[in-house]
N, C-alpha and C positions, 0 to 999 in steps of 0.2 A: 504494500500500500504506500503510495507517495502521501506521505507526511511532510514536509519542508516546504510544499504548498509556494516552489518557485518550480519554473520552467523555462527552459532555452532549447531553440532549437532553430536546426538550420536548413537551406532546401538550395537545389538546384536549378541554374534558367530554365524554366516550363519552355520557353520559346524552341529551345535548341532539341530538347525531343520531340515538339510540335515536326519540325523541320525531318526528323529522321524518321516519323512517324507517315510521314507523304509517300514513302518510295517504299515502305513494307508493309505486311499484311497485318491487319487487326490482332490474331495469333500472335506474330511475333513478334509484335510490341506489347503484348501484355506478358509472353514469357520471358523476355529481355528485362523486364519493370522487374519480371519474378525472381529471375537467376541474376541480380542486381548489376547487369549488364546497361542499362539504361536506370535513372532515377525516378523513385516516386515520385507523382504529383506533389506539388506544395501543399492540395488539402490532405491528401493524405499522412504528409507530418505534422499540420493541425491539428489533427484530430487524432493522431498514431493509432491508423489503424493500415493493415497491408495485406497482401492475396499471400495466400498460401497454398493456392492450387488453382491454374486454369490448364481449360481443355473446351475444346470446340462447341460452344454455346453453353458452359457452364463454369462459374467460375466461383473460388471460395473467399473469401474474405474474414482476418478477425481481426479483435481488439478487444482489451481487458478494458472493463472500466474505473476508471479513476476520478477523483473529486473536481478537476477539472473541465469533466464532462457534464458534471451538474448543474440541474438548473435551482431557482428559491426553492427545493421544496423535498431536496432530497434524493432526488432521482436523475441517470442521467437526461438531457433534454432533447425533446423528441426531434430536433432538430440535428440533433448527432444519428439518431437511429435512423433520420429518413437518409442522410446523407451517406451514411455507410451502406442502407439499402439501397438508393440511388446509383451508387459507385458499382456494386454489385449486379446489379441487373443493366446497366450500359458496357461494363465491361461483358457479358453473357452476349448483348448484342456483336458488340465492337471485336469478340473471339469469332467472329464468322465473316465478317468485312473483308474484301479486295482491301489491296494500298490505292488512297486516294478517294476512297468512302469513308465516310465521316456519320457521325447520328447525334443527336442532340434529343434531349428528354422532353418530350412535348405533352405529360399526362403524367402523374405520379398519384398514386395511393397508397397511404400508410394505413393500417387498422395494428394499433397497438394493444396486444393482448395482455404483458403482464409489465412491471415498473421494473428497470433495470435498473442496478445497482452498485456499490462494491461487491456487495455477496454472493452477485450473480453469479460470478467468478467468469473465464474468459469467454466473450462472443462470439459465434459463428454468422454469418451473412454469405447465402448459397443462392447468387442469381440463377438463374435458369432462362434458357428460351422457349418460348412457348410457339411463335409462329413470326416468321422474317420473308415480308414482303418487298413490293419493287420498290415503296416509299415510307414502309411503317415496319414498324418490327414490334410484336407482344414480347411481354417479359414479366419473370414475377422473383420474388425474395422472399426466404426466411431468416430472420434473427433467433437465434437458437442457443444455449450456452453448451458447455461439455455435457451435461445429461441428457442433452436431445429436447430440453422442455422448452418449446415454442414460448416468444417474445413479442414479435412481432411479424406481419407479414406484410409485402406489398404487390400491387402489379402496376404496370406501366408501360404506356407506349410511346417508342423511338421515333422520332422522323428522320429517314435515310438519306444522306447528301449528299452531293460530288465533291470532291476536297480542288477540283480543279483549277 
């Protein structure tokens, strides 16, 4: 548990993997992110949370909660859980993209089942694809801790783009 209730932390130009992001395939800039051959997003060292496993339209995501993540009231705030969910299910998308296809999140729903915590102990976030058309793509999320006990879930739809 972070006790000393300071944080630093540092990140790399988002711009410069934007760039090496155009000329490879969705896949292998999210196992390049994985095998720390390319650097995470800057929100993802916001937030410290990172994939732990992708694969062709399914991707894993976690992060332990910490006090940090809290909002007044005890809990972490739903605003971190939609964002981990969100990351999670665009990455499920963006693991089936050509280079030079892009998606952006045009639809999100959270339904939040139980209040996370420190005690939750560490989080799971498991995009999936559900269905990738010529301009949309279905997608859905579970937040889940190590006992399997469901947290929260989402779905959401992509809109697919030419990075051209």
């Amino acid at each position: 548990m972070n006790t000393d209730r300071k944080r630093a932390y540092e990140w790399e130009n988002p711009l410069e993997t934007v760039e090496i992001a155009k000329e490879i395939s969705g896949l292998e800039l999210l196992n390049r992110i994985l095998n720390g051959e390319l650097p995470a997003p800057p929100i993802a060292k916001t937030l410290d949370f990172h994939p732990s496993k992708v694969e062709e339209g399914k991707v894993l995501f976690e992060f332990t909660p910490y006090e940090f993540h809290y909002n007044p009231i005890g809990s972490v705030h739903g605003g971190v859980i939609s964002t981990v969910l969100d990351t999670a299910m665009g990455c499920a998308v963006h693991s089936v993209l050509p280079r030079n296809v892009v998606y952006t999140t045009l639809e999100l729903k959270v339904n939040f089942i139980k209040s996370v915590n420190l005690k939750s102990g560490k989080m799971y976030a498991e995009g999936r694809l559900i269905h990738l058309g010529r301009t949309t793509a279905l997608v859905e999320a579970d937040l889940r801790n190590e006992n399997g006990t469901l947290y929260a879930h989402a779905v959401s739809t992509c809109m697919i783009l030419n990075n051209k």
